[in-house]
C-alpha positions as CSV (number, residue, x, y, z in Angstrom):
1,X,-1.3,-1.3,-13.5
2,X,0.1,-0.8,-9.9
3,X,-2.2,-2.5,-6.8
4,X,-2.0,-0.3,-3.6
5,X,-1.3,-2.3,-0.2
6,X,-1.0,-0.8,3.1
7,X,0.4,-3.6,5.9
8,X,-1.1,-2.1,9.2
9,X,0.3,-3.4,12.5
10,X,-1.2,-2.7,16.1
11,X,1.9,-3.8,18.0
12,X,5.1,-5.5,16.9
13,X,3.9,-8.9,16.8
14,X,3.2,-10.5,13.2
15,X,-0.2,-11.9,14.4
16,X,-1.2,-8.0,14.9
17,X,-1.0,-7.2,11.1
18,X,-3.6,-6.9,8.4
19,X,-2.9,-6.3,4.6
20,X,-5.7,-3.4,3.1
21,X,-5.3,-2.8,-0.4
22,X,-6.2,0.1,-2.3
23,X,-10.2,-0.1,-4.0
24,X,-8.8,0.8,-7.3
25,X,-5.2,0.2,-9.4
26,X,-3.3,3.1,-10.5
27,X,-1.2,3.6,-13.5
28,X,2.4,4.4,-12.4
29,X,4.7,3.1,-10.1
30,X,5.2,7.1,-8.5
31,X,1.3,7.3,-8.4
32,X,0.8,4.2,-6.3
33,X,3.2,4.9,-4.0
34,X,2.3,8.7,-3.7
35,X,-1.1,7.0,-2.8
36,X,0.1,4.3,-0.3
37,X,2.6,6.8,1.5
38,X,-0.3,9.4,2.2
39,X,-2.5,7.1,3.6
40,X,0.0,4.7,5.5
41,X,0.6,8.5,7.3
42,X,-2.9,9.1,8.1
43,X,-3.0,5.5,9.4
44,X,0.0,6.4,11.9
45,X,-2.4,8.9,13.5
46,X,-4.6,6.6,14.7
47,X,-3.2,5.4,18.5
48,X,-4.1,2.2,17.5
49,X,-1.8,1.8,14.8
50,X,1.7,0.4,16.0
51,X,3.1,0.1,12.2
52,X,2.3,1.4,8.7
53,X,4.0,0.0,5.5
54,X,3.7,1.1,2.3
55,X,3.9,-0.8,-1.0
56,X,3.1,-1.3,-4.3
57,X,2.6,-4.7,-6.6
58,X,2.6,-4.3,-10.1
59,X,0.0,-6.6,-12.0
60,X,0.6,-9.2,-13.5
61,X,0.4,-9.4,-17.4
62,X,0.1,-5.7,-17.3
63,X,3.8,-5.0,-17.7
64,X,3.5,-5.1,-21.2
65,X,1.0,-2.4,-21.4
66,X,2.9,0.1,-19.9
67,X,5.2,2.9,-21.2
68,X,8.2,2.6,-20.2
């Protein structure tokens, strides 16, 4: 299972950054960041939003379920 997380900055200082995370996990590694990359560029539209960065962090303990 694969936890979405958006880092959102309003300028380019550190203390200008907040970490959202997706309200549900997602199966695949291609499916989170699919996710994460649409709405990071949705984010950018907003003039408010200096920085968007996608990412993904696989669970732990969950590696073991997967299909790989």
């Amino acid at each position: 299972m694969w936890l979405p997380i958006i880092l959102l900055c309003s300028a380019p200082y550190a203390q200008s950054c907040i970490v959202i995370t997706g309200e549900q996990t997602l199966n695949t590694k291609e499916a989170c960041f699919e996710w994460t990359n649409t709405k990071a560029r949705i984010a950018l539209n907003d003039p408010r939003v200096f920085q968007a960065r996608p990412f993904c962090q696989i669970l732990p303990g969950s590696e073991d379920k997967l299909d790989t």
